[in-house]
Rosetta silent file (secondary structure, phi, psi, omega in degrees, C-alpha in Angstrom):
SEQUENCE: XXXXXXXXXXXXXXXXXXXXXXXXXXXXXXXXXXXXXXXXXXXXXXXXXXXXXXXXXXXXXXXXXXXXXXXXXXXXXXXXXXXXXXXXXXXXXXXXXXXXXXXXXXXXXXXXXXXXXXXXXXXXXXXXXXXXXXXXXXXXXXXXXXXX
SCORE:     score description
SCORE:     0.000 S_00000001
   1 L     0.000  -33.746 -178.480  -10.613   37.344   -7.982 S_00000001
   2 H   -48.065  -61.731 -162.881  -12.108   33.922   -9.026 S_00000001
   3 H   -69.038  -11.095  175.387   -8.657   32.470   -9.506 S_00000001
   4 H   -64.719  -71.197  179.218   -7.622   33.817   -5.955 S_00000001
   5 H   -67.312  -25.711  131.663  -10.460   32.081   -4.754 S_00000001
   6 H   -24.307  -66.420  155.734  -10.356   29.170   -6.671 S_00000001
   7 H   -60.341    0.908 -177.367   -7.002   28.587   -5.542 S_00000001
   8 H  -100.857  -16.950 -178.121   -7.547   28.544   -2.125 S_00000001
   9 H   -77.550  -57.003  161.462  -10.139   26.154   -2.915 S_00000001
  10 H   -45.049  -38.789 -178.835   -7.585   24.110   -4.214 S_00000001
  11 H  -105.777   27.183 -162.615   -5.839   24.008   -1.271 S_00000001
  12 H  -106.104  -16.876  179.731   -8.219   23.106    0.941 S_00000001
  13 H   -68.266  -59.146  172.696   -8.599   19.984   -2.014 S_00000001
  14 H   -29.570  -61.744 -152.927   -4.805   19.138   -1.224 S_00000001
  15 H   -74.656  -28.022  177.687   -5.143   19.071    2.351 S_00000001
  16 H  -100.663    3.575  161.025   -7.779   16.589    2.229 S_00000001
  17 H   -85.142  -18.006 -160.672   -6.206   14.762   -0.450 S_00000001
  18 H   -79.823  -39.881 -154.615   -2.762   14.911    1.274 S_00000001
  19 H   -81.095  -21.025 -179.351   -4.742   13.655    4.570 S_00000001
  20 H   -87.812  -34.925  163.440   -6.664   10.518    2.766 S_00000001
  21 H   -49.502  -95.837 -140.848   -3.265   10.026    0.975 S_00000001
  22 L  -105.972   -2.084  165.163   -1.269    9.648    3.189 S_00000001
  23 L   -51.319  142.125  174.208   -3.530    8.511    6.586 S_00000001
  24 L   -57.754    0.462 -159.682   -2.332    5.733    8.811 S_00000001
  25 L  -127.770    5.559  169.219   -4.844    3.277    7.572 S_00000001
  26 L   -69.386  126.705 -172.637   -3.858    3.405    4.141 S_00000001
  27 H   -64.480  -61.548  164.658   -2.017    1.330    1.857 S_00000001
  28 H   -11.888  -84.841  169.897   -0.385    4.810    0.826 S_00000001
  29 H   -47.099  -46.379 -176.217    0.247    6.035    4.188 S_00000001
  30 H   -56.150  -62.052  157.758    1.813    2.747    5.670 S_00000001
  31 H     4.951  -65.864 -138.386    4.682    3.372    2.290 S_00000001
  32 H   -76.519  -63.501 -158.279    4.906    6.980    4.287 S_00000001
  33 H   -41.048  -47.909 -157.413    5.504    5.328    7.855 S_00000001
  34 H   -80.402  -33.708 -175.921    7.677    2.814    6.802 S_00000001
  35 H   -41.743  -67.178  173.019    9.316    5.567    4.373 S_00000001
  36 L   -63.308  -17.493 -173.462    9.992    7.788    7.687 S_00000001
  37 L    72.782  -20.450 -155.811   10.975    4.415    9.455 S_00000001
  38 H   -65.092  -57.415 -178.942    8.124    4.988   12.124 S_00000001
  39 H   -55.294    8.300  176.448    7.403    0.823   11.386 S_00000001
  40 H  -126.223   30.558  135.205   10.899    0.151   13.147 S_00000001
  41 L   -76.014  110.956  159.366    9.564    2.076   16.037 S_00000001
  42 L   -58.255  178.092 -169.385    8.117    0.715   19.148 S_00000001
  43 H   -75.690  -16.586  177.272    4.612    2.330   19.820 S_00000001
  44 H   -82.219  -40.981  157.718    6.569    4.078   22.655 S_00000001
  45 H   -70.076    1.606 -167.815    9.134    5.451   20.465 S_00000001
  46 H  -107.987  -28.599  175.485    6.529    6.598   17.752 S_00000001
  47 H   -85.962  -21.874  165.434    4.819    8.558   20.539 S_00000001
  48 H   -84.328  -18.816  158.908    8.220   10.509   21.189 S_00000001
  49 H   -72.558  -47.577  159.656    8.807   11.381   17.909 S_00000001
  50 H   -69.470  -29.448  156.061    5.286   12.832   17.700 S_00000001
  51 H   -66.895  -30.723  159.878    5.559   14.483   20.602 S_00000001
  52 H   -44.679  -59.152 -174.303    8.881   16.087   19.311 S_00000001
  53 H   -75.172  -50.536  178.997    7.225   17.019   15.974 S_00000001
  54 H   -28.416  -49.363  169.776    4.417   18.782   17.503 S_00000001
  55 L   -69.603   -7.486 -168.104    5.413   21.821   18.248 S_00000001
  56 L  -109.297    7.779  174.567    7.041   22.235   14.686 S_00000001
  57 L   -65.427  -35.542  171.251    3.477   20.658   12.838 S_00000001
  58 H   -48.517  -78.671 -163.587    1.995   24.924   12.180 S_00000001
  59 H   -76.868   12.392  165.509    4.710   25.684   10.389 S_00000001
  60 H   -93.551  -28.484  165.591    5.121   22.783    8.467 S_00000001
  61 H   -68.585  -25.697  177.141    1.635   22.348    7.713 S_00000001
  62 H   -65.485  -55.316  170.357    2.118   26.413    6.674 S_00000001
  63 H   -54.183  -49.259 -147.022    4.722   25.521    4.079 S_00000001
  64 H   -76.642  -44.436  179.291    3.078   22.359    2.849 S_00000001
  65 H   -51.436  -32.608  159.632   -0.255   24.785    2.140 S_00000001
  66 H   -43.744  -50.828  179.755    2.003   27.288    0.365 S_00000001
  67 H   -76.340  -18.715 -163.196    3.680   24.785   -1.762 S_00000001
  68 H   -99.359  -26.208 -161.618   -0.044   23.403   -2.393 S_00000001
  69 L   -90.313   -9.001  142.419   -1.595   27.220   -2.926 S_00000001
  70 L   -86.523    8.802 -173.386    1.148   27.140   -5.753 S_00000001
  71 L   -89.325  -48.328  165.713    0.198   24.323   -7.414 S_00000001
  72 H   -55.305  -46.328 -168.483   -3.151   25.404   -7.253 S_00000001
  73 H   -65.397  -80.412  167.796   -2.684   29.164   -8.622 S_00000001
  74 H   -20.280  -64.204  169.086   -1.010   27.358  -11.943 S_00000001
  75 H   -19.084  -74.526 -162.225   -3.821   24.611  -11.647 S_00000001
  76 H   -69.238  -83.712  173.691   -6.621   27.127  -11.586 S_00000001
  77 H    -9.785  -77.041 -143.613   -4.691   29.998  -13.959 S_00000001
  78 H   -56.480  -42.040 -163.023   -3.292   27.679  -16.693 S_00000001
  79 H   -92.347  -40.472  171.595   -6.830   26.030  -17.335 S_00000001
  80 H   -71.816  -35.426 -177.426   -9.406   29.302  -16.816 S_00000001
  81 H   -52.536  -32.939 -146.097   -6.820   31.723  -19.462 S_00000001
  82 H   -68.782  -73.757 -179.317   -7.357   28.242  -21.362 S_00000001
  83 H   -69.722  -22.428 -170.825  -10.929   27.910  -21.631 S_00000001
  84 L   -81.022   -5.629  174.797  -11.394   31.851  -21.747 S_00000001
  85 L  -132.098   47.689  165.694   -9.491   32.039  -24.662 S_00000001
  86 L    84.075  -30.743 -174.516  -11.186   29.266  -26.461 S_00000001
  87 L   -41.680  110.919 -178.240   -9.238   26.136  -25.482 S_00000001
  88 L   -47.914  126.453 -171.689  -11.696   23.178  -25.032 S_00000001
  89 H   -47.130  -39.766 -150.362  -11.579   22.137  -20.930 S_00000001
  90 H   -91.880  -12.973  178.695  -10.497   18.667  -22.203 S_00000001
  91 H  -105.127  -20.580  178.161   -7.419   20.303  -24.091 S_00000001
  92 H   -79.392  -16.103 -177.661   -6.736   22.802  -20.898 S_00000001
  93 H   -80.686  -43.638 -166.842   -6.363   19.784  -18.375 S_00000001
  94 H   -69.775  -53.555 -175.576   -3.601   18.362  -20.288 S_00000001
  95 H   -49.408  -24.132  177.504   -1.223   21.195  -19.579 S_00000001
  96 H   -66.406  -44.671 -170.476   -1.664   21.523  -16.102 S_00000001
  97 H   -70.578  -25.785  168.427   -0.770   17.315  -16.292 S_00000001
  98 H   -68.517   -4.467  173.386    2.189   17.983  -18.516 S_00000001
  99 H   -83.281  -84.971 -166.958    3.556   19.991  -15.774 S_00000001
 100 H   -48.607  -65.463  173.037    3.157   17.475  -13.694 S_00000001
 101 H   -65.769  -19.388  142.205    4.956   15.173  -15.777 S_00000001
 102 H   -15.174  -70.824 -156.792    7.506   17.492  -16.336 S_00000001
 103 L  -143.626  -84.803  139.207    8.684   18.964  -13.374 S_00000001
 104 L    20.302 -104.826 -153.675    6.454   16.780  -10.496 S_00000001
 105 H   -56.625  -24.871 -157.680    7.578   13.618  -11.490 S_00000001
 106 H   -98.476  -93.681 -146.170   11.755   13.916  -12.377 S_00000001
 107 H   -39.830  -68.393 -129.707   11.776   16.679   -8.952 S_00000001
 108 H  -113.869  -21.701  163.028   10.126   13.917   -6.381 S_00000001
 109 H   -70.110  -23.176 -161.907   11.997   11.296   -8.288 S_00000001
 110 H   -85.101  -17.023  169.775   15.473   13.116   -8.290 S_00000001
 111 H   -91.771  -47.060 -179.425   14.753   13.732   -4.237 S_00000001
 112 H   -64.068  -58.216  174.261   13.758   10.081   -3.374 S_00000001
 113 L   -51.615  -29.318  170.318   17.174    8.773   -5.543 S_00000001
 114 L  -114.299   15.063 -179.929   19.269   11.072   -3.823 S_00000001
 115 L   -86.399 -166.103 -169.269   17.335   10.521   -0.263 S_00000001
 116 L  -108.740   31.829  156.803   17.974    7.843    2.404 S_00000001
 117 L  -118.370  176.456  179.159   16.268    4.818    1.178 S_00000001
 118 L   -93.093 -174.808  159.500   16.430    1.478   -0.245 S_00000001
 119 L    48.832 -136.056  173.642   14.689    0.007   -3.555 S_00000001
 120 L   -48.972  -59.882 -162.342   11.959   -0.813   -3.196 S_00000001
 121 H   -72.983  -24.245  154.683   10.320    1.153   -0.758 S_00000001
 122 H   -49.882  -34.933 -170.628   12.034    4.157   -2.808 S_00000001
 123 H   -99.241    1.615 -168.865    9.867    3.521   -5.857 S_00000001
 124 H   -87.404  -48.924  145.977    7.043    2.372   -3.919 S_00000001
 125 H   -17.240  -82.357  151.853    7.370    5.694   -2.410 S_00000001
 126 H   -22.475  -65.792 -157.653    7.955    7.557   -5.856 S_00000001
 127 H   -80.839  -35.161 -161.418    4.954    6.248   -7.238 S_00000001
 128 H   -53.914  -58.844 -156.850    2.562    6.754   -4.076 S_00000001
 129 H   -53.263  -50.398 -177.548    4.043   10.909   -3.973 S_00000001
 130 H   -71.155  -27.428 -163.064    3.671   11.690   -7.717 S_00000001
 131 H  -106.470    6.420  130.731    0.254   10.316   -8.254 S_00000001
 132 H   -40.437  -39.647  160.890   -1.195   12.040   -4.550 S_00000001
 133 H   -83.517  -21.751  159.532    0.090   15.089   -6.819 S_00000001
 134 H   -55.454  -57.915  171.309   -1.887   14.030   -9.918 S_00000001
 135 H   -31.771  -61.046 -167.165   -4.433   13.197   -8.133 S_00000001
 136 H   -69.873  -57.346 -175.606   -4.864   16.547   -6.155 S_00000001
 137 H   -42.832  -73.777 -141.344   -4.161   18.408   -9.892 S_00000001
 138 H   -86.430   -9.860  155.144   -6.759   16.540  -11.509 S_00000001
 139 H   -68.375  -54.177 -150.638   -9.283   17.224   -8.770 S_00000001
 140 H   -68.415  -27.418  163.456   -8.646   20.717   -8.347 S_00000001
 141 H   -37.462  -47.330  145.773   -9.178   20.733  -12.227 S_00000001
 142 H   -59.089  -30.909 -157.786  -12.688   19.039  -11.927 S_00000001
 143 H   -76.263  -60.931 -175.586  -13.165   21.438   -9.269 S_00000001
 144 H   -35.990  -73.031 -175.537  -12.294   24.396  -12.178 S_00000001
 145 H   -33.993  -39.359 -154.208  -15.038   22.831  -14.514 S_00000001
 146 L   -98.709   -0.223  176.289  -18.160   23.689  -12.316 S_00000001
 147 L  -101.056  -24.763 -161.802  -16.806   27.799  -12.096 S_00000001
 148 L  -102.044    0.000    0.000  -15.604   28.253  -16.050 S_00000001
């Protein structure tokens, strides 16, 4: 039951990592805009495009918490079986991050290389996406520490 709630915990740490990540006022977030093209948009066309995407923002925001409430359940899992079966918290963090370097990084690189940008702004991309997932990992991981 912990690790249920614990993950859910987790995924409320994504969403407000994803939203500070990735905010319009952001070095991050501009990367996403321009990423998305929305910076070749007048302000009138950027309002029709959001108006578009609105009705389809639930479920997309449904998936991205799904995809985040799995990140988490691994997150949370990998590191309490860790410490509960003796593994020092400082030796249980690295596996969750070896995942992440794993599988994380060559998956959001192998989708940006075979997406619809140039360069630059692909790796500037690249780098912003994997470490907004590091990031969120190594919070919900600090997060871990104050229950185990």
């Amino acid at each position: 039951m912990t690790i249920l709630l614990l993950s859910v915990a987790g995924v409320v740490i994504s969403v407000v990592v994803g939203m500070l990540w990735y905010g319009p006022n952001t070095p991050t977030g501009k990367i996403h805009m321009q990423y998305l093209g929305f910076d070749k948009l007048s302000p009138e066309e950027q309002k029709q495009h959001i108006e578009i995407a609105k009705p389809k923002m639930p479920k997309i925001y449904a998936g991205q918490m799904l995809l985040s409430f799995l990140t988490s359940v691994f997150t949370v899992f990998v590191i309490t079986m860790s410490v509960q079966n003796g593994v020092p918290f400082s030796t249980a963090v690295v596996f969750p991050v070896v995942a992440w370097l794993c599988f994380t990084v060559p998956t959001t690189g192998g989708a940006l290389l075979w997406g619809n940008s140039e360069g630059s702004l692909a790796w500037k991309k690249f780098f912003t996406d994997i470490f907004a997932s590091l990031v969120t990992i190594l919070l919900i991981a600090l997060m871990v520490s104050f229950f185990i």
